[in-house]
N, C-alpha and C positions, 0 to 999 in steps of 0.2 A: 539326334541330340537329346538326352537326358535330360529334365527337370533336377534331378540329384545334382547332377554338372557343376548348374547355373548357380544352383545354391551352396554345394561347395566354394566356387570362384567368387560368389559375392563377399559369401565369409571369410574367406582368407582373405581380400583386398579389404576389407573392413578390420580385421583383424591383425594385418600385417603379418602376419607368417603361417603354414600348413599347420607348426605345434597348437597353437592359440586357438585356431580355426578346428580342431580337432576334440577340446576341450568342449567348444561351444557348443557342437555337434553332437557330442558324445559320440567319437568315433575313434579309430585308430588313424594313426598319423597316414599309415599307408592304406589307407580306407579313402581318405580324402585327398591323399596325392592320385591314387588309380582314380578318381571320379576326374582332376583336374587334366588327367592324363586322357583319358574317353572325350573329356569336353575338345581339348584341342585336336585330336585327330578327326571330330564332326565336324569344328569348325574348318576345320584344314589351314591352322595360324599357331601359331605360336601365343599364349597368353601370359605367361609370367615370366621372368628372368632369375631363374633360381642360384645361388651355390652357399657356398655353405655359413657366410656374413650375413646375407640380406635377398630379400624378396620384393623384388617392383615388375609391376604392369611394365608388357613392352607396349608399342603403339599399338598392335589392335586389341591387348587386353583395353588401356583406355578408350577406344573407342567399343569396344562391346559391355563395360562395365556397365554403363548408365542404363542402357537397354535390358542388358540380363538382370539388374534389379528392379526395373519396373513389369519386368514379367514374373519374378519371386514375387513382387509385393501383389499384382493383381492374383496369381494364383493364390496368397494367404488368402486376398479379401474373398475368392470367390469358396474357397473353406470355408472362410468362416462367416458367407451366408447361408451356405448349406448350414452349417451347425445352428444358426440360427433358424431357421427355419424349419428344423428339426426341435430346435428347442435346446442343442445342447451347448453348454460352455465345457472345452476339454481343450485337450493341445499345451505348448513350450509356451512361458513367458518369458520375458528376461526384461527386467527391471532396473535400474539403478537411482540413488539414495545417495542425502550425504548421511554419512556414518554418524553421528550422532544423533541425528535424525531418526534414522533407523532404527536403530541399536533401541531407543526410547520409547520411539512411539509406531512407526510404519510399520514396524517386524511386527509386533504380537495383532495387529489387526489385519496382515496379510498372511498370518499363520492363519487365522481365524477365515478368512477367506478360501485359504486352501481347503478346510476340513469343510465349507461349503459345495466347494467346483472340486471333488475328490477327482477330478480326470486331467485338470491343470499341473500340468508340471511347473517351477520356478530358478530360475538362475536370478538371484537379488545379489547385486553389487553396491555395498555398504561403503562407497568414497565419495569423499568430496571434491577430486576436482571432475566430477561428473560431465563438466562441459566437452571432455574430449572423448567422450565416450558415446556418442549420440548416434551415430551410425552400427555401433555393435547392438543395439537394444532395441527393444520394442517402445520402451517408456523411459522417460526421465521424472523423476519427482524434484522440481528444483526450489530453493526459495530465494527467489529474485525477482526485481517488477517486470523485467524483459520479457517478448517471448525470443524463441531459438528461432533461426530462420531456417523456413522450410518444413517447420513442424506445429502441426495444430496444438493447441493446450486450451486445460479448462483452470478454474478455479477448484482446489479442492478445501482450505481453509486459507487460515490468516500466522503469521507469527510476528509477535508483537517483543521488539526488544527494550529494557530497560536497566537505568542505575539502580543495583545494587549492592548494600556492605551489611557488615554484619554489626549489630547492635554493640557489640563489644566494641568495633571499631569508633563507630558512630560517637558512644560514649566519651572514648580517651580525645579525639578530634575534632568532634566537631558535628553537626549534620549540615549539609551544602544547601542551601537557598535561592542559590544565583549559580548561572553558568560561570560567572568571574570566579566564586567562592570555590570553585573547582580545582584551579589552579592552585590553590593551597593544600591540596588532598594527593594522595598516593593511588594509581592507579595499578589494576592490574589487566594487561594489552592481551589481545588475542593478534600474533604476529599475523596471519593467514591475511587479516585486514589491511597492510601496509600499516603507513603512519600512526604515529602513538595521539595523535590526536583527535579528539572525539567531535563530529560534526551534526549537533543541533538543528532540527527547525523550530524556528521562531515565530510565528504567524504566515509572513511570505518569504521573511526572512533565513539566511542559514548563519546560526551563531557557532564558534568554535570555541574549544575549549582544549588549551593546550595544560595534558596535566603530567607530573612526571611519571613514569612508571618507576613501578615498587619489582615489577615483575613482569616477565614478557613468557609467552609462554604457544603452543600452538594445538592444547586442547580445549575443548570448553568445560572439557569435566572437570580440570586441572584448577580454571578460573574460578569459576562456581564454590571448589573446595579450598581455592587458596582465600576468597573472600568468608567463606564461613570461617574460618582459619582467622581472621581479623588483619590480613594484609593488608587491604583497601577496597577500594571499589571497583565492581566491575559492571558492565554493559553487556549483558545477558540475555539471549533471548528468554521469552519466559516457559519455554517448552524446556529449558533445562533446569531453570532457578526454582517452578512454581511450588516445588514441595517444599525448598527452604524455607522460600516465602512461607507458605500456610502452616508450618511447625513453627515458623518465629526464628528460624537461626537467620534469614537475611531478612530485608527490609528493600522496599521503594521507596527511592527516595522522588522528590518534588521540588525540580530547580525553573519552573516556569517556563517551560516550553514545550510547545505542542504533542501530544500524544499522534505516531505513528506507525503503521503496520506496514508487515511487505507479505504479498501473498505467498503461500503455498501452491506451487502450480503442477499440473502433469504434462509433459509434452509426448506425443506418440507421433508415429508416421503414416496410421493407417488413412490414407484419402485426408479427404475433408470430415468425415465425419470417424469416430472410434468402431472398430468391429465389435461384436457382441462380447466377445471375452474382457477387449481394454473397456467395454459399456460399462460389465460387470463388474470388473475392478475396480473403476470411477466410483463406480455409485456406493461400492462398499466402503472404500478411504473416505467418501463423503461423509458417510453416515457416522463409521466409526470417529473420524476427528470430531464431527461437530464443525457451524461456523456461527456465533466464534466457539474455537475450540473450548473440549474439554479442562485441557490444563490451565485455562485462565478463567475459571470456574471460583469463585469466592475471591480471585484479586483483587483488590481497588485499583482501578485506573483514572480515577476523578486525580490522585496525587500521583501520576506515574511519568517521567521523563523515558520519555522511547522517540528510537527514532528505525 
C-alpha cells in the first residue's frame, strides 16, 4: 500500500470528486484515479462508488477514511519535523480567506511571505463562506469569536466594526446621537448578515436598532462606496472603511454604545500544536497585521459605535 494512495483517497473524499482532487494535487485526473485504483486492490475492498453523477464512500471507504487521514496527517507532521530540524520551511500550503479579506490585506503580506520561504508553494482561496472548506486546507483565517471544532487556532489580530456615512450625508440629515435616532436615517445592509437590523451592545445590555435600508447589497466594497456616495449609513469593518475615514470622505459616527471587536483567528489541523511551516506563517500575519492592527492606526475610537 502506497502512501500516494492514501493521499489521493483522503483528497478526493475531502474534495468530492477525482476532478477537484486532481486540481489540488496538481495532477492528472487519471493520475489520481490509477493511485485510487492501486489503493483498492492493496486494500482488497472496494473504496468509492464512482459513475458519472456522483462519488461517495462505499462502507469500507468510510471505515478506512478516518484512519487513512490520520496516517497523511502524522506523515505531514513527521516532514515537517524533519524540515524543522533541518532548519527548513519548504512544502504545499493551502489556505483559505474571506475575499475581502484577502484581496486587502492577507494577500500582499502572504506574497511577502512567499518571497521569504522561496520553497513554499501556496493554493489561497479568497471566499467567504470558508466554513465549508476546512477539511480541504491546511489553514482557515476566519473572523468570528468561535473556534471550529476539531481544529486548533491562535489569535492573529482584531477587527473592529463601525457606523459610518459620509459627511455629505451627515450634513443633509442629520448626525445620529442615540441608537433611537437611528431609526430615522437610511441604511445601507450588507444581505450575507441576514436581517436588516443592526444589533448594539450597550454596557451588559444588547440594543437594537431597526433602520430602513436605502440599499441592500452583498459586497462590502459595494457598501463602503455607496456610503461615500452619500446613500446612508453603513456598519463597516474598519479594515475596509479605514482609508475613507483618514481622507475625510466617511466619518464615525458616536451613538453611545460600547466599542467592540471580533478577533481575527487561524485555525489549522496540525496536532495540538502548528508545524514549522503554519509556526512560520503565524508568526508572519502576526507581525505584518499588527494587534491592534495596522489599518486602525490614527482612528479615533474614544467616538466609535462598533460592534
Amino acid at each position: 500500500m502506497k502512501l500516494d494512495g492514501l493521499i489521493a483517497f483522503v483528497t478526493v473524499a475531502d474534495c468530492g470528486s477525482v476532478n477537484a482532487a486532481a486540481r489540488q494535487l496538481r495532477l492528472s485526473k487519471s493520475a489520481v484515479s490509477e493511485r485510487l485504483t492501486e489503493l483498492e486492490h492493496a486494500m482488497g475492498a472496494r473504496l468509492l462508488s464512482r459513475n458519472s453523477r456522483q462519488l461517495a464512500l462505499t462502507e469500507d471507504g468510510m471505515a478506512l477514511l478516518d484512519r487513512a487521514r490520520r496516517i497523511v496527517a502524522e506523515t505531514n507532521e513527521a516532514k515537517e519535523d524533519l524540515a524543522r530540524r533541518r532548519g527548513e520551511i519548504s512544502g504545499p500550503l493551502r489556505i483559505a480567506v474571506p475575499r475581502a479579506f484577502g484581496d486587502l490585506h492577507l494577500g500582499p503580506i502572504l506574497y511577502d511571505f512567499m518571497h521569504r520561504y522561496p520553497d513554499v508553494s501556496v493554493t489561497a482561496d479568497f471566499d467567504d463562506r470558508i466554513s465549508d472548506l476546512g477539511s480541504s486546507f491546511d489553514a482557515l483565517v476566519r473572523i468570528a469569536p468561535a473556534d471550529l471544532p476539531k481544529m486548533a487556532s491562535e489569535r492573529l489580530t482584531i477587527s473592529r466594526r463601525t457606523l459610518v456615512a459620509a459627511p455629505s450625508y451627515l450634513d443633509r440629515h442629520g448626525r445620529p446621537e442615540t441608537v433611537d435616532q437611528l431609526e430615522q436615517h437610511k441604511a445601507i445592509h450588507y444581505m450575507e448578515r441576514g436581517p436588516d437590523d443592526w444589533t448594539f451592545k450597550a454596557e451588559i445590555e444588547r440594543v437594537v436598532a431597526r433602520v430602513s435600508p436605502r440599499l441592500r447589497v452583498t459586497s462590502c466594497y459595494a457598501m463602503r462606496d455607496a456610503a461615500i456616495a452619500g446613500l446612508g449609513i453603513a456598519w463597516l469593518p474598519t479594515f475596509h472603511s479605514y482609508r475613507a475615514v483618514r481622507d475625510g470622505a466617511l466619518e464615525i459616527l458616536e451613538i453611545g454604545v460600547d466599542p467592540d471587536v471580533t478577533p481575527i483567528k487561524i485555525a489549522y489541523h496540525n496536532g495540538p500544536g502548528p508545524s514549522a511551516k503554519m509556526r512560520a506563517l503565524i508568526d508572519h500575519l502576526k507581525l505584518g497585521f499588527g494587534d491592534p492592527p495596522y489599518w486602525d492606526n490614527g482612528l479615533n475610537f474614544q467616538a466609535a459605535a462598533a460592534v
